[in-house]
Structure formats: structure tokens, C-alpha cells
Residue, then its C-alpha position, 0 to 999 in steps of 0.5 A: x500500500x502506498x501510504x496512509x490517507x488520513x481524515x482530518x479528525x486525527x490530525x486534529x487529536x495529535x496536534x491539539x495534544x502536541x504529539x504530531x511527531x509521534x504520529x509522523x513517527x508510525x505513520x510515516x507519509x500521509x496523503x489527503x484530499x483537498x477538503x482535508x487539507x482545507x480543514x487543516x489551514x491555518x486560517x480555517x477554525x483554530x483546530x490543528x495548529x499552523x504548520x502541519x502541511x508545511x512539515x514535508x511529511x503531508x501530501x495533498x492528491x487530487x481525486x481522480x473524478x468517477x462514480x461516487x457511493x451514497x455517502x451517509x449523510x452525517x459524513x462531512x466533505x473530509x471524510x468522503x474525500x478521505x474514503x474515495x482517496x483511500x479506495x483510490x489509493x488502495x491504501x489504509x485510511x486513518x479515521x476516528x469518527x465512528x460512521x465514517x469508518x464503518x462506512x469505509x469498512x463497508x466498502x471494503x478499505x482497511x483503517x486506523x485510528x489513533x488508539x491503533x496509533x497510539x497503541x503502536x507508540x507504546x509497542x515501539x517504544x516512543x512512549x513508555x505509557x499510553x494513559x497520559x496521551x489519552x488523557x490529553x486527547x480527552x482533554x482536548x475533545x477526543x470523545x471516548x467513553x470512561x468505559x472504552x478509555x478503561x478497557x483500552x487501557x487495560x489491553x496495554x497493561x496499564x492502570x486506568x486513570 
């Protein structure tokens, strides 16, 4: 696969968190549509801090034009541009929000989330402890039930918060 395609949501968790480098770390290069690079920009809403497309690791792809799904409706423009660059692509796609991954699952395209990334942190040794990024990107409104926070916690061998 050549890379991952990415939503925006997930820059927004890790930036707003000042953990970018840690993404960038697993991840490596990461390509989006317009209309995530548009949700990235510094003069959008104030959401995922200034520099990220500008640190080399980003790359903006056009969609090649075809025949589009029936997008649920609660999808915004980044998560449908993200699913067709991915199914373009054939790549992995990095999403959070719920309805837009069991939609990309549905079509078939294989995904990532923080919690996989921040997992991958912790099993590479960028981190030596999940539980207070965690509690940063809930912090910084990252929903995630207490309960799920527990059992993910748990799943890497450390004490919930």
C-alpha cells in the first residue's frame, strides 16, 4: 500500500495534544484530499495548529473524478474525500469518527485510528505509557467513553486513570 490517507479528525487529536511527531513517527507519509487539507489551514477554525502541511511529511492528491457511493449523510466533505482517496489509493485510511469508518469498512478499505496509533507508540517504544496521551486527547475533545478509555487501557497493561 502506498501510504496512509488520513481524515482530518486525527490530525486534529495529535496536534491539539502536541504529539504530531509521534504520529509522523508510525505513520510515516500521509496523503489527503483537498477538503482535508482545507480543514487543516491555518486560517480555517483554530483546530490543528499552523504548520502541519508545511512539515514535508503531508501530501495533498487530487481525486481522480468517477462514480461516487451514497455517502451517509452525517459524513462531512473530509471524510468522503478521505474514503474515495483511500479506495483510490488502495491504501489504509486513518479515521476516528465512528460512521465514517464503518462506512469505509463497508466498502471494503482497511483503517486506523489513533488508539491503533497510539497503541503502536507504546509497542515501539516512543512512549513508555499510553494513559497520559489519552488523557490529553480527552482533554482536548477526543470523545471516548470512561468505559472504552478503561478497557483500552487495560489491553496495554496499564492502570486506568
Amino acid at each position: 500500500m502506498p501510504g496512509f490517507v488520513s481524515d482530518s479528525g486525527p490530525f486534529i487529536t495529535w496536534a491539539r495534544a502536541g504529539r504530531t511527531s509521534l504520529l509522523r513517527q508510525v505513520v510515516g507519509h500521509v496523503f489527503i484530499p483537498p477538503a482535508v487539507a482545507q480543514e487543516l489551514q491555518p486560517s480555517g477554525p483554530p483546530r490543528a495548529g499552523s504548520d502541519l502541511l508545511q512539515e514535508g511529511w503531508i501530501q495533498v492528491v487530487a481525486l481522480i473524478p468517477g462514480a461516487l457511493p451514497t455517502f451517509p449523510s452525517v459524513l462531512g466533505d473530509g471524510e468522503r474525500e478521505a474514503i474515495l482517496l483511500a479506495r483510490q489509493m488502495r491504501s489504509t485510511l486513518i479515521v476516528d469518527d465512528y460512521p465514517a469508518r464503518d462506512f469505509a469498512e463497508k466498502l471494503g478499505i482497511p483503517i486506523l485510528t489513533s488508539l491503533r496509533i497510539l497503541a503502536q507508540c507504546k509497542h515501539l517504544g516512543l512512549i513508555s505509557e499510553a494513559a497520559p496521551v489519552l488523557e490529553q486527547f480527552v482533554r482536548d475533545g477526543f470523545w471516548l467513553s470512561k468505559a472504552v478509555q478503561e478497557k483500552y487501557l487495560k489491553q496495554l497493561g496499564e492502570t486506568p486513570l
